[in-house]
C-alpha positions as CSV (number, residue, x, y, z in Angstrom):
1,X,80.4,102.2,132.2
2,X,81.2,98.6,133.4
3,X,84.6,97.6,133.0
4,X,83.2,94.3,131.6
5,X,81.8,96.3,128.6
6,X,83.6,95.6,125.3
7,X,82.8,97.9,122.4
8,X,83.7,96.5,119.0
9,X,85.2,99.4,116.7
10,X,86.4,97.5,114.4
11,X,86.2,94.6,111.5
12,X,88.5,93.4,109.1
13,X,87.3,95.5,106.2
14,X,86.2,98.3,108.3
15,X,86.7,100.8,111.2
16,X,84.4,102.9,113.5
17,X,86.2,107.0,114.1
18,X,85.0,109.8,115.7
19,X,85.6,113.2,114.0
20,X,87.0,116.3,115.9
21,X,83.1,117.6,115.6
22,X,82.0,114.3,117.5
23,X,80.4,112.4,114.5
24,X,80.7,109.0,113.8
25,X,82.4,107.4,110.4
26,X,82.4,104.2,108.8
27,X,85.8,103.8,106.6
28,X,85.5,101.0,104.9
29,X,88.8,99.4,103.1
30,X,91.2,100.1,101.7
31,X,91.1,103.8,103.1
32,X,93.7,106.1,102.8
33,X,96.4,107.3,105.9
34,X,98.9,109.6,106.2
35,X,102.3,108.7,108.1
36,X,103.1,110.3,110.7
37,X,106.9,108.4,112.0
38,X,109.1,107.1,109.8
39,X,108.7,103.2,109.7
40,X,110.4,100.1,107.9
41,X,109.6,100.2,104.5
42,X,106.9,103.4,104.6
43,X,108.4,107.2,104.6
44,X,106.7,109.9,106.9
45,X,104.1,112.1,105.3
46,X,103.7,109.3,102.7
47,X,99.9,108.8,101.8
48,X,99.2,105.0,102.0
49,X,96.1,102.3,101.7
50,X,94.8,100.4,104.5
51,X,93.9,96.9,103.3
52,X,92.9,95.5,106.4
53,X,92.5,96.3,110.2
54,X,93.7,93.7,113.2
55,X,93.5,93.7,116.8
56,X,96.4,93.5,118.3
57,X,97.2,92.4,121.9
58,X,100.1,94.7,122.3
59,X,99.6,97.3,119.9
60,X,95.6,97.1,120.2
61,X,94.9,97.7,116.7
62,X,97.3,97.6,113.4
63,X,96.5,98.1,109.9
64,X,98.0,95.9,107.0
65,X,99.6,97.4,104.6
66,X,101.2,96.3,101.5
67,X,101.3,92.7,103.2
68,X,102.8,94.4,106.3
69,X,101.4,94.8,109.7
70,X,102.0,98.4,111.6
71,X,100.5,99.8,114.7
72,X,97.6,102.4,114.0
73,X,99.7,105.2,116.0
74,X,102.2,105.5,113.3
75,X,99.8,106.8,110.8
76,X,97.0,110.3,110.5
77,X,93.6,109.0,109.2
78,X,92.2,112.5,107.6
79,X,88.3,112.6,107.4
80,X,87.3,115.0,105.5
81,X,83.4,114.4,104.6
């Protein structure tokens, strides 16, 4: 694969993951995580709505939540259809 190659993964209102079996999901927003570190103003192993996915220059890709942006590595999406 060319290193020229961007693949988009990701919109606003939606985001592109592969399950441990190697399907492809759409989730749409808001979509439910899990928290996985403790971060300001979430605790860990809360469940919480994604309203809205960004790309992020250093963090590649953050998900707003309650108004708030956080990187995508501080929460567990669980896919379970």
């Amino acid at each position: 694969m060319s290193n020229s190659l961007r693949l988009r993964f990701v919109t606003d209102s939606c985001l592109l993951v592969v399950k441990k079996n190697g399907k492809m999901v759409v989730l749409y927003t808001p979509f439910r995580v899990l928290t996985i570190v403790p971060v300001e103003g979430l605790t860990i192993h809360t469940q919480v709505y994604v309203d809205a996915v960004f790309h992020h220059q250093q963090y590649k890709l953050c998900f707003l939540i309650n108004g708030k942006l956080y990187p995508y590595n501080y929460f567990q999406i669980n896919v379970s259809f």
